[in-house]
C-alpha positions in Angstrom: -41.9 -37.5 8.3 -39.1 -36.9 11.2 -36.5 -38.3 8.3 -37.9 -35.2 6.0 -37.3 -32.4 8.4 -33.8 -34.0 9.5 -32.6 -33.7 5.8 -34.6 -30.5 5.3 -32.7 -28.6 8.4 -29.7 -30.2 7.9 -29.8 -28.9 4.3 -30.6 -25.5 5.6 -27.6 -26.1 7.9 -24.9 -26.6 5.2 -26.3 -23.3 3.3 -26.1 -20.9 6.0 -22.5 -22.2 7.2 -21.5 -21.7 3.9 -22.9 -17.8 3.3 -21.0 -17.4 6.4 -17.9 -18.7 5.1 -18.5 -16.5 2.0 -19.3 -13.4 3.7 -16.6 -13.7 6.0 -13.8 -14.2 3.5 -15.3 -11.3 1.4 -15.8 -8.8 4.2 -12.1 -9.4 5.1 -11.1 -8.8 1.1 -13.3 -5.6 1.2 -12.6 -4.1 4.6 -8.8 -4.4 3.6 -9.7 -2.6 0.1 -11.7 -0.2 2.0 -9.2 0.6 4.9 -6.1 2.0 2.5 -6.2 3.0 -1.2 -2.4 4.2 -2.5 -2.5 5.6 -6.2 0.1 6.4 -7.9 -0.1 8.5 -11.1 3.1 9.4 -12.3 4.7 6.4 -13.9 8.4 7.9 -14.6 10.5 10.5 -12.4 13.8 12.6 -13.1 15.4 14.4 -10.7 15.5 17.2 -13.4 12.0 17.1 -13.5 11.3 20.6 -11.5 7.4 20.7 -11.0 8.0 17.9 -8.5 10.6 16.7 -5.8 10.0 13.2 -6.4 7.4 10.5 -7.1 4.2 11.2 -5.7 1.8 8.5 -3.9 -1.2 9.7 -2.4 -2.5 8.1 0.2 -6.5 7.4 1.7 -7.5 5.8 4.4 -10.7 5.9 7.1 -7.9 5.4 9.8 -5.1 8.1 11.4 -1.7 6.7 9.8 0.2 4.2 7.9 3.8 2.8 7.8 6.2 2.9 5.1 9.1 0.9 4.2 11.4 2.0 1.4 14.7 0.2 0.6 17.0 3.1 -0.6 16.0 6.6 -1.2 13.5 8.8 1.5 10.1 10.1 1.7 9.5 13.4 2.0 6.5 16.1 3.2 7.9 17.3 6.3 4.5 17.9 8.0 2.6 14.4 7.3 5.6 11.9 7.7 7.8 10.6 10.5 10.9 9.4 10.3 10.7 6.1 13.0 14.1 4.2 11.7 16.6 4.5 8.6 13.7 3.3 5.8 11.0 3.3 8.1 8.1 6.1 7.8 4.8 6.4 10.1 2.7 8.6 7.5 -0.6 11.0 8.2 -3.6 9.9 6.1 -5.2 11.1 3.1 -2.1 13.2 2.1 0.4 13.0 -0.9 3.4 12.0 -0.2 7.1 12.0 -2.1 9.8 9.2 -2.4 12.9 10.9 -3.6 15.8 9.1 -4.9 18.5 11.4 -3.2 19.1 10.4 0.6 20.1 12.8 3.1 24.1 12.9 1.6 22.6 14.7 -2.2 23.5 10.6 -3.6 21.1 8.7 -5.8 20.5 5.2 -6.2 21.0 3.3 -9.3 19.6 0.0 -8.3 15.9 -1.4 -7.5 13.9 0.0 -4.7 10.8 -1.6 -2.8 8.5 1.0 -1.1 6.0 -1.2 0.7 2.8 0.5 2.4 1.0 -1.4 5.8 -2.2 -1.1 7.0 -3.0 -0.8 10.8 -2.8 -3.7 11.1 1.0 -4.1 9.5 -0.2 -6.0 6.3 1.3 -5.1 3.0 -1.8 -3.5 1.3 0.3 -2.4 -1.6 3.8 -2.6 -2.8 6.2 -1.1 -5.6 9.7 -1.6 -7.1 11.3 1.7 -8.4 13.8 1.0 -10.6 16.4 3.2 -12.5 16.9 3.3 -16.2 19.9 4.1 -18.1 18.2 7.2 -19.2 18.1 8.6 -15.5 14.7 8.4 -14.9 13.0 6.3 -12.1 10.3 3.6 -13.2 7.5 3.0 -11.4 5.8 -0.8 -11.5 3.1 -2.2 -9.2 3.7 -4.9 -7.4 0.4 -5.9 -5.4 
């Protein structure tokens, strides 16, 4: 009878460690997925293109900011984003934001660009490559 109950709760055991292992892994995917949502909804960008000043990524988020890191180029919306470093951005929350190819000297870049966006807790949460075409317009492709 004693042998019964042994394998019964140790049975029981092995469940409920696992649904904790489950719920634990999935929780993390989830919060993460919850935390920061980038879209971006404009696939192609020329700096011709008058109705906006560059590639637009809007940002939401249930915290207060975010960090950017672009390889070439700049982010602009002077009233939700801070310049920390050359390439580095600490952005406001659920805002729109701009990557514009033309740096602060009117010059464009021809080659690829990375614009990588962090949670709070500085893990990549999304990433993009931006990459020229010989047509001059900017392509946007999602990495993660």
């Amino acid at each position: 009878m004693k042998k019964k109950y042994l394998i019964l709760i140790l049975i029981i055991a092995i469940i409920v460690i696992i649904s904790c292992i489950i719920i634990v892994k999935f929780k993390d995917q989830l919060l993460t997925n919850d935390k920061l949502q980038i879209s971006n909804k404009v696939s192609e960008y020329s700096l011709t293109r008058s109705d906006i000043p560059g590639i637009p990524f809007t940002i939401d988020c249930n915290f207060d900011q975010i960090e950017i890191n672009i390889d070439n180029g700049k982010i602009i919306e002077a009233k939700e984003v801070e310049l920390v470093k050359n390439g580095e951005y600490i952005v406001k929350c659920n805002t729109t934001i701009y990557w514009s190819p033309l740096d602060n000297n009117v010059n464009s870049y021809d080659n690829t660009t990375n614009i990588k966006f962090y949670d709070k807790e500085h893990i990549v949460v999304k990433e993009y490559e931006i990459n020229k075409s010989n047509d001059n317009k900017y392509y946007v492709t999602t990495i993660n």
